[in-house]
N, C-alpha and C positions, 0 to 999 in steps of 0.2 A: 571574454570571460568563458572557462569553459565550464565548470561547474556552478549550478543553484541547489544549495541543499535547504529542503524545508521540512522545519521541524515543526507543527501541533503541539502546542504546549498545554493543557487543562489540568491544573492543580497536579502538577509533577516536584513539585518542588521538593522530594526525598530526592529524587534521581535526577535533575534536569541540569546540574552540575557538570556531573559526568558525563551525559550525553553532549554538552558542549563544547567541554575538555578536552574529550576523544576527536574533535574536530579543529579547533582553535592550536590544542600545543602541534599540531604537526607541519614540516615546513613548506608542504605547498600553500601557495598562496591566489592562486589564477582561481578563485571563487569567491562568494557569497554564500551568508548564514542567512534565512529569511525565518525568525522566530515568530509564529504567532500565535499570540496567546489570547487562546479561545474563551475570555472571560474568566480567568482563575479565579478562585477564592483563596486561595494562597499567599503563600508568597512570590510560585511562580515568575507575575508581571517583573514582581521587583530584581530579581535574578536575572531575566530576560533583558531587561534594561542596563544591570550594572553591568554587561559582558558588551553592550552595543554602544555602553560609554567607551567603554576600553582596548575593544577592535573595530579597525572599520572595516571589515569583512563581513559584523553580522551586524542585522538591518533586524528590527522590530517591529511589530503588526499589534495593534491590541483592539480587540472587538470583542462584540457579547458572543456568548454561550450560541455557538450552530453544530457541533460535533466535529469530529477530524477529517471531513468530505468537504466542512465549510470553510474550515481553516486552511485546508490546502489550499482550495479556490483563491483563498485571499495571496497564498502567497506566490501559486503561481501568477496571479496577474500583475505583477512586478516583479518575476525573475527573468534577469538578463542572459542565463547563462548558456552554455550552446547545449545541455545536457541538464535534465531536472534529477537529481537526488532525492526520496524522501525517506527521513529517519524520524522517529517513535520518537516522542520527548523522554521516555524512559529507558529508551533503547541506548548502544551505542556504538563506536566502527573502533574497530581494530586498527593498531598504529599503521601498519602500511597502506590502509585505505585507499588512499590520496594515491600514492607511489604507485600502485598496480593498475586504478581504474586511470592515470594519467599515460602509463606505459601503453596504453590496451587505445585508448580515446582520442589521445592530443594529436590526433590527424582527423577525426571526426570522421572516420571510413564507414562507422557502423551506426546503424540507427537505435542498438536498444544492446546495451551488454548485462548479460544479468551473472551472480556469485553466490556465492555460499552461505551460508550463516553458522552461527553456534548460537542454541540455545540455554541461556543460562539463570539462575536464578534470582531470587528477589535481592539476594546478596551477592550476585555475579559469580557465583561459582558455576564450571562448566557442568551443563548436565547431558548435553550431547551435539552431535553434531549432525546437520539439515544439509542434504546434497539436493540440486535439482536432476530430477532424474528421466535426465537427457543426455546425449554424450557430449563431453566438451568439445570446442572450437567452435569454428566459423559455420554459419547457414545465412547462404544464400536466398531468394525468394522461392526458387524452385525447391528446395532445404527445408526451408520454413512452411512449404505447402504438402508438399510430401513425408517429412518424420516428425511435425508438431501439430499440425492442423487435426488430425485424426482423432488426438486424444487432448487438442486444446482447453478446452472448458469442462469435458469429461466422457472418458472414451464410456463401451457399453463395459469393459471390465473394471470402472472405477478412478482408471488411469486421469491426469490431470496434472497440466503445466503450473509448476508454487502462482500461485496466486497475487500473491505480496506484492505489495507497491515499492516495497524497501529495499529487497535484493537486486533493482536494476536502477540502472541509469538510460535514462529514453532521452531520447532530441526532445528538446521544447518544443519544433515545429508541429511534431506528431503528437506529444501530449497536452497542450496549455489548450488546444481548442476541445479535444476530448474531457477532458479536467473541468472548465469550461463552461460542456453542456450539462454535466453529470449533476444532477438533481438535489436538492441538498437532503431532500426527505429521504433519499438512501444513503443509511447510518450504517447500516451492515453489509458486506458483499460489496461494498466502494471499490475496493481495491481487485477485485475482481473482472469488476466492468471495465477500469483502466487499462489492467495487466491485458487482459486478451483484447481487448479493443485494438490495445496499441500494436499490439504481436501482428494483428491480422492487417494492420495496416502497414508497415517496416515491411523494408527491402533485403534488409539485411540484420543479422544478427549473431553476437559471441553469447558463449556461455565458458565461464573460467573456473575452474577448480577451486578457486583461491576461496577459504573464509572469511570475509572480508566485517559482517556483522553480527553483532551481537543480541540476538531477542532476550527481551526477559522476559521470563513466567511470570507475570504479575496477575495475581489473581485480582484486582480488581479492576481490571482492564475490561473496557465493554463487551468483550465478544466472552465475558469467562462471567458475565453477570448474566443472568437468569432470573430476576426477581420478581417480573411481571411476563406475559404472553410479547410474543413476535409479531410483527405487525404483519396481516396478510396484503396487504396493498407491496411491500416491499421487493417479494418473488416477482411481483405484477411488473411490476418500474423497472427493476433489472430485466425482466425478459426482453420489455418494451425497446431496453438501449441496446442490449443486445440485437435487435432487430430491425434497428436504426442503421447500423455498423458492419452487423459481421450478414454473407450472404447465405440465404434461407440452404439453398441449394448445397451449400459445406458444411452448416450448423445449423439445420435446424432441429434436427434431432438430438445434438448436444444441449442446443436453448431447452427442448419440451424437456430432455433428461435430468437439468441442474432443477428446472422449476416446480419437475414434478417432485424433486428430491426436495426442496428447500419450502416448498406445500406443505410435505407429510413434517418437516421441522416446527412451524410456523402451528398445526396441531394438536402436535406434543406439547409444545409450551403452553397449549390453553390449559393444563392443567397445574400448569405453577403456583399461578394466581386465583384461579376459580374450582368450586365445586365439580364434580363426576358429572353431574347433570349440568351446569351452566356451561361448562366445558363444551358437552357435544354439542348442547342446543347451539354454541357458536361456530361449531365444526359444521355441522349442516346448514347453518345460515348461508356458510361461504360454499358448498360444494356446488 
């Protein structure tokens, strides 16, 4: 099998149609759907299931409420495929999908191919289009240490390999152990410990032109919600994995740069939820 696409599912059930759609009607068939549904309160579970009665491509997962860090976990630990996919339950892939990343894949040359996206809205109207901004083709290890390592995690001018877990296709061997270890108490920044984790570990790497998915702007998506303080233990945990992984001697100055950035985020939000005063007294607690 060459692809496992895993989708997190938690109370999608306006969009989780569609994002299944865009995978099921098209005619490759050399994969698995591994849906898991993160404790909906929805109707979600029940959509999940009626599409797992009706193909045997997609495979269903149901457990409590752990976020989309947890739900991955679950569904990497039963994909078979030579290649992990993962897509947004509100997300979804563009018809030729399948056709380009099988054109690019079904020799298994490459360790990690990552594509393009379009960003669209709550109503899937295009609102623009997401290039990774690196040049396309092939990079080799010596490729991958010399034109992405620099500005992997975040150069000094800003610079930064997408992030997203969604625009690539990784070998299982290099992601399911990483995937894995990754802590379930980091809720934000997941997909970041993965992405560069996995980059610095591959041998090899494409990056394709192709637009291949679809993000929505859903504004109530966890990273667009603000309604209480950021948790400072979370910079902490990322750094930690970061340090487990990638070597001090390349990144370390990246790890202090993203943590000291993701510190001063982590302070702004004390004042979402708390007073001017209860705010700092917790900003100086943690300095």
């Amino acid at each position: 099998m060459l692809f496992s696409l895993i989708v997190p599912v938690y109370n999608n059930e306006k969009y989780i149609r569609q994002c299944i759609e865009s995978i099921v009607s098209q005619s490759f068939e050399d994969y698995e759907l591994i849906l898991v549904d993160d404790g909906s309160l929805d109707k979600s579970a029940e959509i999940c299931d009626e599409y797992s009665d009706k193909y045997e491509t997609v495979k269903v997962i149901h457990k409590s409420n752990g976020g989309s860090n947890s739900a991955r976990k679950a569904g990497v630990k039963i994909a078979q495929g030579d290649y992990i996919v993962c897509v947004d339950g509100d997300d979804y892939v563009q018809d030729d999908y399948f056709a380009v990343l099988h054109n690019v894949l079904s020799d298994k040359k490459y360790d990690i191919c990552c594509f393009n996206s379009r960003t669209v809205s709550e109503y899937g109207e295009h609102i623009k289009d997401n290039t990774i901004d690196y040049r396309c083709g092939y990079y080799n290890k010596e490729d991958i240490q010399k034109e992405i390592f620099p500005t992997l995690i975040t150069g000094i001018d800003g610079k930064r390999f997408s992030p997203a877990i969604w625009n690539k296709a990784i070998k299982r061997e290099i992601l399911a152990p990483i995937q894995q270890d990754l802590s379930d108490d980091i809720q934000i920044g997941e997909d970041s410990c993965l992405t560069y984790t996995s980059i610095c570990l591959s041998n090899s790497l494409m990056i394709l032109d192709e637009k291949l998915y679809n993000y929505r702007a859903n504004q109530n998506s966890m990273t667009r919600q603000r309604q209480k303080a950021l948790s400072w233990q979370e910079p902490v945990a990322r750094a930690n994995f970061y340090l487990k992984y990638l070597p001090q001697d390349v990144f370390g100055m990246q790890i202090a740069r993203i943590t000291a950035h993701s510190l001063f985020n982590v302070a702004a939000s004390s004042f979402v939820d708390k007073k001017y005063c209860e705010a700092k007294k917790d900003i100086l607690f943690h300095l």
